[in-house]
PDB file of N, CA, C, O and CB in Angstrom:
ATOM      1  N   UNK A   1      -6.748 -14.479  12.116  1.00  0.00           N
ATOM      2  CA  UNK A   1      -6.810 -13.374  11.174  1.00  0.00           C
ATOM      3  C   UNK A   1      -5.381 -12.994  10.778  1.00  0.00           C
ATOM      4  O   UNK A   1      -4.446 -12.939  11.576  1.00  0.00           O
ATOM      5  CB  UNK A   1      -7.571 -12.153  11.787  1.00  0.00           C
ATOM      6  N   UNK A   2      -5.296 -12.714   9.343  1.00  0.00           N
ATOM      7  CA  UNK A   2      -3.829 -12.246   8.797  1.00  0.00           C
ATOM      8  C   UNK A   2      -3.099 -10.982   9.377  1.00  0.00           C
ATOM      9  O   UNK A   2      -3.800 -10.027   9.711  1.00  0.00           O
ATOM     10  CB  UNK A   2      -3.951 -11.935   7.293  1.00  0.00           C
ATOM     11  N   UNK A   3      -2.214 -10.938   9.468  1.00  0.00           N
ATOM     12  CA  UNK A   3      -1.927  -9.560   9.796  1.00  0.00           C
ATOM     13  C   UNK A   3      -2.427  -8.611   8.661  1.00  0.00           C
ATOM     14  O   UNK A   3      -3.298  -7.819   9.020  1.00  0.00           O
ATOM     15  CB  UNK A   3      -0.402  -9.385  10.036  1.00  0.00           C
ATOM     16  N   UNK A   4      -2.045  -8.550   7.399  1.00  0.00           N
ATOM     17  CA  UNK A   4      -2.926  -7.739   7.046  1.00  0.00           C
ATOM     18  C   UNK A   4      -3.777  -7.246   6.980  1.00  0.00           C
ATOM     19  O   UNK A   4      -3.886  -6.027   6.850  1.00  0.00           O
ATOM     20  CB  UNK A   4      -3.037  -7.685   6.731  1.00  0.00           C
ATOM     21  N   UNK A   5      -5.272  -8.606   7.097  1.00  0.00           N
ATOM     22  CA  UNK A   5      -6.853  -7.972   7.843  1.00  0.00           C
ATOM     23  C   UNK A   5      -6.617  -7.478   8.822  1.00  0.00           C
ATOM     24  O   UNK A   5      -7.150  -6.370   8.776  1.00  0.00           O
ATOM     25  CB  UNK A   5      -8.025  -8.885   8.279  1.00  0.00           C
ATOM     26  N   UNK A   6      -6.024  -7.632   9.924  1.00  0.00           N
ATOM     27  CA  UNK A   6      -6.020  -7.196  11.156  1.00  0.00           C
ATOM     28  C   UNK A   6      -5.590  -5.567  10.998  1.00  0.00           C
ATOM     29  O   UNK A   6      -6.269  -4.743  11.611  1.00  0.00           O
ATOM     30  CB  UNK A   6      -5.041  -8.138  12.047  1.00  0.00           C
ATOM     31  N   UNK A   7      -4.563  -5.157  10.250  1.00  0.00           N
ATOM     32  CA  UNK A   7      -3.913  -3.796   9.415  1.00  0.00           C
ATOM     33  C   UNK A   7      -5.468  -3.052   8.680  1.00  0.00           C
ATOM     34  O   UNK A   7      -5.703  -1.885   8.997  1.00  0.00           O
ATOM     35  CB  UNK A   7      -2.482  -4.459   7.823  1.00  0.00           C
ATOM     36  N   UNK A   8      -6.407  -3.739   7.774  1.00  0.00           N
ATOM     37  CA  UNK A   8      -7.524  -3.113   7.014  1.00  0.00           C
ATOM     38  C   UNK A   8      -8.268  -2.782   8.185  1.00  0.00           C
ATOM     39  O   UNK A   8      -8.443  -1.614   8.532  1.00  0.00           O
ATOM     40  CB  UNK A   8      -8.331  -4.028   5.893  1.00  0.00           C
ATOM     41  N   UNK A   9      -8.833  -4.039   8.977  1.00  0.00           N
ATOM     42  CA  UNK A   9     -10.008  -3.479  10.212  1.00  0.00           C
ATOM     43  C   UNK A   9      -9.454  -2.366  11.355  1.00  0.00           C
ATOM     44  O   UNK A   9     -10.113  -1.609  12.067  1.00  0.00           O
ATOM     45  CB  UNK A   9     -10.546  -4.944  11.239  1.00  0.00           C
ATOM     46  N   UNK A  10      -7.846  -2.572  11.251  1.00  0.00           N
ATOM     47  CA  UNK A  10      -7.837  -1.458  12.607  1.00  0.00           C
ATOM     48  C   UNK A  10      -8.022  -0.110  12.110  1.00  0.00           C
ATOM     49  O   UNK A  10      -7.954   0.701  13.033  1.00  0.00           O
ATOM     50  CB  UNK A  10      -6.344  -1.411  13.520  1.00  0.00           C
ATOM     51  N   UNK A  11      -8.242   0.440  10.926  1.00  0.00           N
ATOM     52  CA  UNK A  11      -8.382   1.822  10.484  1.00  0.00           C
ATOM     53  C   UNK A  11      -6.647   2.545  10.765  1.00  0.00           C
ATOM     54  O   UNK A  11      -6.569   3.763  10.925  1.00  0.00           O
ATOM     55  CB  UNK A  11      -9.812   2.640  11.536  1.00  0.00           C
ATOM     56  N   UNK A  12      -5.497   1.774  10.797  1.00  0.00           N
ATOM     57  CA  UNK A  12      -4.656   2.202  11.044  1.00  0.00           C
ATOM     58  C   UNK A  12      -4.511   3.832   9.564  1.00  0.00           C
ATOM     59  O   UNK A  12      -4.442   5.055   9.683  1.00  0.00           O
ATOM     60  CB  UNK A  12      -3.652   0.817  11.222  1.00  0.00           C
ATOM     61  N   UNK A  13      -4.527   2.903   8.390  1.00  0.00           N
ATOM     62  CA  UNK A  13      -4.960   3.729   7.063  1.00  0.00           C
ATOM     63  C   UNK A  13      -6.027   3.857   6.166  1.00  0.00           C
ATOM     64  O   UNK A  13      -5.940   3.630   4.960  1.00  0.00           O
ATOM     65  CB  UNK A  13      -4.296   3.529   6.313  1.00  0.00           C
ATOM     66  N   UNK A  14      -7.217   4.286   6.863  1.00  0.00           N
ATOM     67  CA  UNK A  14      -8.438   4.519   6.725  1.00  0.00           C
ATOM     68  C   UNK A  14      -8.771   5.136   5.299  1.00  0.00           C
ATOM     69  O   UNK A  14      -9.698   4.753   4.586  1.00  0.00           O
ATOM     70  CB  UNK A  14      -8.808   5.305   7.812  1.00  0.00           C
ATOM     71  N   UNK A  15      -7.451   6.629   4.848  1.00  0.00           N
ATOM     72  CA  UNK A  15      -7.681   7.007   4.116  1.00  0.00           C
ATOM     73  C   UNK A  15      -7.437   6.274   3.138  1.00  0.00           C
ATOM     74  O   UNK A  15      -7.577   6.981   2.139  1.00  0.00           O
ATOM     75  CB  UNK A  15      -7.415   7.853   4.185  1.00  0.00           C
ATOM     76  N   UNK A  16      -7.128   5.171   2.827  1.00  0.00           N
ATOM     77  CA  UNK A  16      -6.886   4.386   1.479  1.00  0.00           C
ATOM     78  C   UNK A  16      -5.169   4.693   1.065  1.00  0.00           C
ATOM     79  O   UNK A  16      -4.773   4.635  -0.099  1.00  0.00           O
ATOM     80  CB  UNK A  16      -8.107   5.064   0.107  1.00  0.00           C
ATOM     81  N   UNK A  17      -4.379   4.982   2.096  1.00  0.00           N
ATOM     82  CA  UNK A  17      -2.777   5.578   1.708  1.00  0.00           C
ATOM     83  C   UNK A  17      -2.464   4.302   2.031  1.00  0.00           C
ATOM     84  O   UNK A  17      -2.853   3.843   3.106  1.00  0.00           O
ATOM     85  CB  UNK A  17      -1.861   6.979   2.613  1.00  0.00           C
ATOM     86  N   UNK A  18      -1.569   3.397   0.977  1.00  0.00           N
ATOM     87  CA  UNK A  18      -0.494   2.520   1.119  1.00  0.00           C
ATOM     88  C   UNK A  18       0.598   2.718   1.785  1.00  0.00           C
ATOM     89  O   UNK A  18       1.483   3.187   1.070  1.00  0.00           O
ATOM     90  CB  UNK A  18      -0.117   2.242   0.159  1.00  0.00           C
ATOM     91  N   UNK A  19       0.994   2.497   3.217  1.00  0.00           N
ATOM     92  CA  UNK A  19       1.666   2.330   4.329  1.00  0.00           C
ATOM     93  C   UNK A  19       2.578   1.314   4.246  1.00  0.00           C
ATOM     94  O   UNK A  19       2.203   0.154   4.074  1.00  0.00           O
ATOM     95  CB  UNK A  19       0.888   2.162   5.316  1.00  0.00           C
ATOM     96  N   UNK A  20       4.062   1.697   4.375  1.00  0.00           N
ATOM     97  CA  UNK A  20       4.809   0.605   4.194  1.00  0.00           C
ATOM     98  C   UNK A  20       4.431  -0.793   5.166  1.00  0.00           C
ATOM     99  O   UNK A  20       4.568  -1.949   4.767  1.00  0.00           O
ATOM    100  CB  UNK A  20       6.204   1.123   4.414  1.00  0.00           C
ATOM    101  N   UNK A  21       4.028  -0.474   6.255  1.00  0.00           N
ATOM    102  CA  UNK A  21       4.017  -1.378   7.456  1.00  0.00           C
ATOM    103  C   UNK A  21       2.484  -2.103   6.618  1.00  0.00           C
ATOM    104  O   UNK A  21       2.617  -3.323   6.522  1.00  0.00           O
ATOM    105  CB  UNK A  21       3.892  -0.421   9.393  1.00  0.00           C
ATOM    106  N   UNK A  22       1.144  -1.597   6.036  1.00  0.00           N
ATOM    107  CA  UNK A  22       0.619  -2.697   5.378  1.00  0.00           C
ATOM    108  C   UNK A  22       1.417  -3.239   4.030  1.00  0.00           C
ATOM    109  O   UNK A  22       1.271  -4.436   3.784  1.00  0.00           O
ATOM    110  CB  UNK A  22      -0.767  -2.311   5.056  1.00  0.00           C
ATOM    111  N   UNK A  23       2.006  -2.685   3.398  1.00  0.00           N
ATOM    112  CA  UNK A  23       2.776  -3.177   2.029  1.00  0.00           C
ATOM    113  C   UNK A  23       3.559  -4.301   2.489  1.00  0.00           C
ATOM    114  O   UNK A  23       3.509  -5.275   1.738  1.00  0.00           O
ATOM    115  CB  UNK A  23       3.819  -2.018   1.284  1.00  0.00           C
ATOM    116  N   UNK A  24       4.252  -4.418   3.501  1.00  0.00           N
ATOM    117  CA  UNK A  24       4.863  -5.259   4.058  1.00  0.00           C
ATOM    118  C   UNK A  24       4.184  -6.093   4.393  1.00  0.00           C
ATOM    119  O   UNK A  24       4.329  -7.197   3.868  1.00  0.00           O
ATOM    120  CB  UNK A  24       5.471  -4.946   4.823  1.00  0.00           C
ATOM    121  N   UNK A  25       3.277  -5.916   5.297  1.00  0.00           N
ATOM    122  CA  UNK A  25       2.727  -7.116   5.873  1.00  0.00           C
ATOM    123  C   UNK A  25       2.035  -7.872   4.820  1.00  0.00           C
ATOM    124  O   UNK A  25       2.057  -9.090   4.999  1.00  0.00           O
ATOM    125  CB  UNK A  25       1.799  -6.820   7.012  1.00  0.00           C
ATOM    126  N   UNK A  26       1.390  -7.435   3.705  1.00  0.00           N
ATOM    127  CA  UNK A  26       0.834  -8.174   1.975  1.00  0.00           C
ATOM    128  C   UNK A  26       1.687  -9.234   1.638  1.00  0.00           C
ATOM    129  O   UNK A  26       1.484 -10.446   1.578  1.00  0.00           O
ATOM    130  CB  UNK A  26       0.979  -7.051   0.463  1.00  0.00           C
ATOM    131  N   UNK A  27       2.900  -8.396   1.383  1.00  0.00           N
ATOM    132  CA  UNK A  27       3.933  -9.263   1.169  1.00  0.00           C
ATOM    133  C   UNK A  27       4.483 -10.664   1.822  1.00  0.00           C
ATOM    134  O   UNK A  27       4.734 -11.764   1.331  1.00  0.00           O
ATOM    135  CB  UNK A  27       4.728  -8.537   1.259  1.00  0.00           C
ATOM    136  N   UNK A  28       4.569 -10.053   3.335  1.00  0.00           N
ATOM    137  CA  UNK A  28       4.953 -11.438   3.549  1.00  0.00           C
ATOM    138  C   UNK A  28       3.850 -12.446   3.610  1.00  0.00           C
ATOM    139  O   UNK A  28       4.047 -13.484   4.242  1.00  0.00           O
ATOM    140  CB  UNK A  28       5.692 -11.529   4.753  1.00  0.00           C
ATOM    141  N   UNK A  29       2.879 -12.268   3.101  1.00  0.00           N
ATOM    142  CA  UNK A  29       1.464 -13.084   2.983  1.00  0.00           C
ATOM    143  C   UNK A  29       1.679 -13.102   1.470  1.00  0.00           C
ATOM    144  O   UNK A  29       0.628 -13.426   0.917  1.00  0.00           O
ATOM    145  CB  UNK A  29      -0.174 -12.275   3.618  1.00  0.00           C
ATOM    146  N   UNK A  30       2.597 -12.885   0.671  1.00  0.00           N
ATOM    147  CA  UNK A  30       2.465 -13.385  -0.934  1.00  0.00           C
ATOM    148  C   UNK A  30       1.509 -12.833  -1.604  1.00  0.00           C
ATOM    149  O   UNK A  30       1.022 -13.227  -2.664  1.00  0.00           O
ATOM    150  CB  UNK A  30       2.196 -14.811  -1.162  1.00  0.00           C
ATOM    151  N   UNK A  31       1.119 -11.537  -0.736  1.00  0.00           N
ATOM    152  CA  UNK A  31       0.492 -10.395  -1.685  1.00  0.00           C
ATOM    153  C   UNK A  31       0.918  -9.032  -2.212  1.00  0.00           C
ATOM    154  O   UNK A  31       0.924  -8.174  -1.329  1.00  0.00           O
ATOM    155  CB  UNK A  31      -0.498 -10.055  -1.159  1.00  0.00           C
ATOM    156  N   UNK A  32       1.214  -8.683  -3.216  1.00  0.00           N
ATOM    157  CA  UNK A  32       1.992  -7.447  -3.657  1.00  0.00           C
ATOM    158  C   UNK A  32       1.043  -6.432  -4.010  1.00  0.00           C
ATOM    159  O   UNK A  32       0.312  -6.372  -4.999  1.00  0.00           O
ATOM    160  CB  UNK A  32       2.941  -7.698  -4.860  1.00  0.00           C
ATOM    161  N   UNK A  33       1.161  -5.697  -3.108  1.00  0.00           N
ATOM    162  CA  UNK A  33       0.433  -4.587  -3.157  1.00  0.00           C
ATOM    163  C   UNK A  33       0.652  -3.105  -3.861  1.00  0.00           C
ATOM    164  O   UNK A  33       0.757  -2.331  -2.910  1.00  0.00           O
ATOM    165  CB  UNK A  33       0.314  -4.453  -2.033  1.00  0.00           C
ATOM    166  N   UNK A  34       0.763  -2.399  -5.026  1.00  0.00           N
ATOM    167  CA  UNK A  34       0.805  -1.718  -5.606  1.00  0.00           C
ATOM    168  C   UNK A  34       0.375  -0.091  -5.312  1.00  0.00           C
ATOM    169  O   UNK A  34      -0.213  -0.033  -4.232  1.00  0.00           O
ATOM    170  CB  UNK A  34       0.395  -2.349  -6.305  1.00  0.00           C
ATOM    171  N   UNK A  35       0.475   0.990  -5.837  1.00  0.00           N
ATOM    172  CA  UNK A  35       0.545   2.052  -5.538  1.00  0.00           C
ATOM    173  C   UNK A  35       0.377   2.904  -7.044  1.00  0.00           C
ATOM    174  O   UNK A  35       1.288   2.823  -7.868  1.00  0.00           O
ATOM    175  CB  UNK A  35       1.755   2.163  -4.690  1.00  0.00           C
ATOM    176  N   UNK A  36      -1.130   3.902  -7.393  1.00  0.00           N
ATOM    177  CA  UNK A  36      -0.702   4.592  -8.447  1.00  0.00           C
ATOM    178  C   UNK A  36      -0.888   5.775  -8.390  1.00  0.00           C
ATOM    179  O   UNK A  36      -1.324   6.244  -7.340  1.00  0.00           O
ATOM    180  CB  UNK A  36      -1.106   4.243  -9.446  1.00  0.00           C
ATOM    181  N   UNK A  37      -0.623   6.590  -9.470  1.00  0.00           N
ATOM    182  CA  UNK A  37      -0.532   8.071  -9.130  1.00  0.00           C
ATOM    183  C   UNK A  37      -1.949   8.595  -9.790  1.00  0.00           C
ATOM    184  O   UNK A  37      -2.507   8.194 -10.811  1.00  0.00           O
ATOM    185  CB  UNK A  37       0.959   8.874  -9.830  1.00  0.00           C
ATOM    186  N   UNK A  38      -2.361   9.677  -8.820  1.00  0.00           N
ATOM    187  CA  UNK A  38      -3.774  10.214  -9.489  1.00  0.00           C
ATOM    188  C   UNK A  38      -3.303  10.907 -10.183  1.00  0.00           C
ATOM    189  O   UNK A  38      -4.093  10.814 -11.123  1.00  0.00           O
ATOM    190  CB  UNK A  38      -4.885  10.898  -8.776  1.00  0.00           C
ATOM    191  N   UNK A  39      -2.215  11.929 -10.643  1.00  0.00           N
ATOM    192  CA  UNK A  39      -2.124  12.591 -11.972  1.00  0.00           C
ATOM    193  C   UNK A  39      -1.385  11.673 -12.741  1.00  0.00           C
ATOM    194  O   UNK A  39      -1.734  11.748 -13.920  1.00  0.00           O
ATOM    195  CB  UNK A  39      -1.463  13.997 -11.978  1.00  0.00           C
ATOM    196  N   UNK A  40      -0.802  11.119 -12.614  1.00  0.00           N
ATOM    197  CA  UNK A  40      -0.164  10.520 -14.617  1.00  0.00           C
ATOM    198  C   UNK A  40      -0.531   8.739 -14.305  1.00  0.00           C
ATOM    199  O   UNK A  40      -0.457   8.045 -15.320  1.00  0.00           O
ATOM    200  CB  UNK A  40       2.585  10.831 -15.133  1.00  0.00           C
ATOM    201  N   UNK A  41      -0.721   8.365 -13.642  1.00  0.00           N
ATOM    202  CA  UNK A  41      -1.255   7.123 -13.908  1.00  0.00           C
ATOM    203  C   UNK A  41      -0.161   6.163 -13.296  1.00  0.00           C
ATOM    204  O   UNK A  41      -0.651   5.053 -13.093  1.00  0.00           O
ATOM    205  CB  UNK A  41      -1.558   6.915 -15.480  1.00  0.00           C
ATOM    206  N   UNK A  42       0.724   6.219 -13.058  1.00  0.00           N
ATOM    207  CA  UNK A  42       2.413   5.669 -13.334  1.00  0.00           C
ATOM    208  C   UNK A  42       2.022   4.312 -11.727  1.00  0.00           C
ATOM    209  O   UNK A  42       1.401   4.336 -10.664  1.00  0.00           O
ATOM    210  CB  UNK A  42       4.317   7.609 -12.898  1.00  0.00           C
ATOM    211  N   UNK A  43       2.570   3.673 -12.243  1.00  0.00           N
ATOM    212  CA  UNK A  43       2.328   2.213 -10.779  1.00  0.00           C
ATOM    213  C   UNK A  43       3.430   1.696 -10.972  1.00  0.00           C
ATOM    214  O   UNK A  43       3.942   1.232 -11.991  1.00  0.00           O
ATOM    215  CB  UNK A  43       0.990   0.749 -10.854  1.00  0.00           C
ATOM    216  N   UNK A  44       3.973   1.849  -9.384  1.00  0.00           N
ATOM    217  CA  UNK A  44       4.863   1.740  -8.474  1.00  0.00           C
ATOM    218  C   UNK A  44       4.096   0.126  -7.905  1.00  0.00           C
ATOM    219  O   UNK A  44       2.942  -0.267  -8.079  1.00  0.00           O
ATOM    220  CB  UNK A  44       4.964   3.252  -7.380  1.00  0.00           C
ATOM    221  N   UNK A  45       5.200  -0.517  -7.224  1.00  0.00           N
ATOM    222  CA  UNK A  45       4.740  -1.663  -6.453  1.00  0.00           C
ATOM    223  C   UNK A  45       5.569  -1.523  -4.873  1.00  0.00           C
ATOM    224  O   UNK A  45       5.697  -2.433  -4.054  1.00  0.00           O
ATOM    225  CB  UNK A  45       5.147  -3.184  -7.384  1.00  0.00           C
ATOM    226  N   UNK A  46       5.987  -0.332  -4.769  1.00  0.00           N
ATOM    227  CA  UNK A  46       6.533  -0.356  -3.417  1.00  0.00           C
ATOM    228  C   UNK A  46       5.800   1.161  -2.979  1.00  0.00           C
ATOM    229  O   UNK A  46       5.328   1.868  -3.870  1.00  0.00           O
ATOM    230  CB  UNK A  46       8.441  -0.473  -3.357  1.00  0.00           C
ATOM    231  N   UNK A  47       5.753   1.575  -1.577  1.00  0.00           N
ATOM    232  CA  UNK A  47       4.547   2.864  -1.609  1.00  0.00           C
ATOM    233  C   UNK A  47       5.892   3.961  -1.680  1.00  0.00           C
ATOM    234  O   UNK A  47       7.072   3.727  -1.416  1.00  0.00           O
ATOM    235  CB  UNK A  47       3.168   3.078   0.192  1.00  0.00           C
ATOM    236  N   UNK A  48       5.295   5.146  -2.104  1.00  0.00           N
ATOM    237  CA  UNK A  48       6.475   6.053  -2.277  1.00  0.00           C
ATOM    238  C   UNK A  48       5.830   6.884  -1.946  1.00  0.00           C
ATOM    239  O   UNK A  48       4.679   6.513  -2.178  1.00  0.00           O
ATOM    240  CB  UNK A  48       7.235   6.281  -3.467  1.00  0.00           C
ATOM    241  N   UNK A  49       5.806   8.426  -1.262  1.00  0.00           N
ATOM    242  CA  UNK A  49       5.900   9.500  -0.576  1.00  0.00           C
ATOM    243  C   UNK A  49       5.251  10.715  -1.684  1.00  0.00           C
ATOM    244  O   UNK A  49       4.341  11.507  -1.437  1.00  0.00           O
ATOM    245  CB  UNK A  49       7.483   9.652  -0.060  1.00  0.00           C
ATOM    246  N   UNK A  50       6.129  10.557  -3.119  1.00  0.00           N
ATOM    247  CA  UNK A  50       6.013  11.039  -4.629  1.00  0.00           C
ATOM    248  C   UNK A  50       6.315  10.243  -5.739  1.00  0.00           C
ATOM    249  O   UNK A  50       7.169   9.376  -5.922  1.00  0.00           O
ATOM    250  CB  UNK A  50       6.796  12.084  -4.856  1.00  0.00           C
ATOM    251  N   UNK A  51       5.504  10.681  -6.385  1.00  0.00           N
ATOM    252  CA  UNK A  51       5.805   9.838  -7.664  1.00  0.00           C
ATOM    253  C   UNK A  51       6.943  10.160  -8.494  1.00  0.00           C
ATOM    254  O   UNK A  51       7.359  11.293  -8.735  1.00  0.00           O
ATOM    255  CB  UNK A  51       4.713   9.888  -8.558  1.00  0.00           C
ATOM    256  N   UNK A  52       7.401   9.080  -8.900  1.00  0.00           N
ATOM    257  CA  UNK A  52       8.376   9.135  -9.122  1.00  0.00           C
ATOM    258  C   UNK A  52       8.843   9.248 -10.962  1.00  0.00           C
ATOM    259  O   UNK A  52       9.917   9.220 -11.561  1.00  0.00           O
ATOM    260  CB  UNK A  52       8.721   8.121  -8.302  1.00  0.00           C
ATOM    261  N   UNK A  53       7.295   9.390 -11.407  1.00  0.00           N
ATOM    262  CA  UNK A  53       7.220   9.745 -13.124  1.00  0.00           C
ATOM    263  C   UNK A  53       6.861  11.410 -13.053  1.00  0.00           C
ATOM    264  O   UNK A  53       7.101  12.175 -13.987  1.00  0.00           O
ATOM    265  CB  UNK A  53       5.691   8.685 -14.139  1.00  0.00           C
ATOM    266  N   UNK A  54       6.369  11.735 -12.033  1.00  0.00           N
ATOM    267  CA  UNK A  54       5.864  13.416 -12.197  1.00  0.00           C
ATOM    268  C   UNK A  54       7.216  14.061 -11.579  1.00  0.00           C
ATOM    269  O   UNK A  54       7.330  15.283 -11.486  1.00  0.00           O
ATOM    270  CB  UNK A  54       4.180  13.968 -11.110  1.00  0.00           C
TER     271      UNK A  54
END
């Protein structure tokens, strides 16, 4: 199992929050994992804390 499945099944981030430690682990599996904002829409591809268009 990838580290990343292993990251989805452990419920580490259950709530659906992009966690650098899964963003990372996507990545080094050649998956880029993205991030968008529920008020203005704006997508980021690294996870950020705030958005960085509002």
């Amino acid at each position: 199992m990838s580290e990343t499945e292993e990251l989805e099944r452990s419920g580490d981030d259950g709530d659906g929050v992009l966690t650098y430690r899964k963003w990372a682990a996507a990545l080094r599996e050649g998956t880029l994992l993205g991030q968008e904002c529920s008020e203005c829409r704006h997508v980021t591809a690294a996870p950020k804390v705030a958005c960085a268009q509002c």
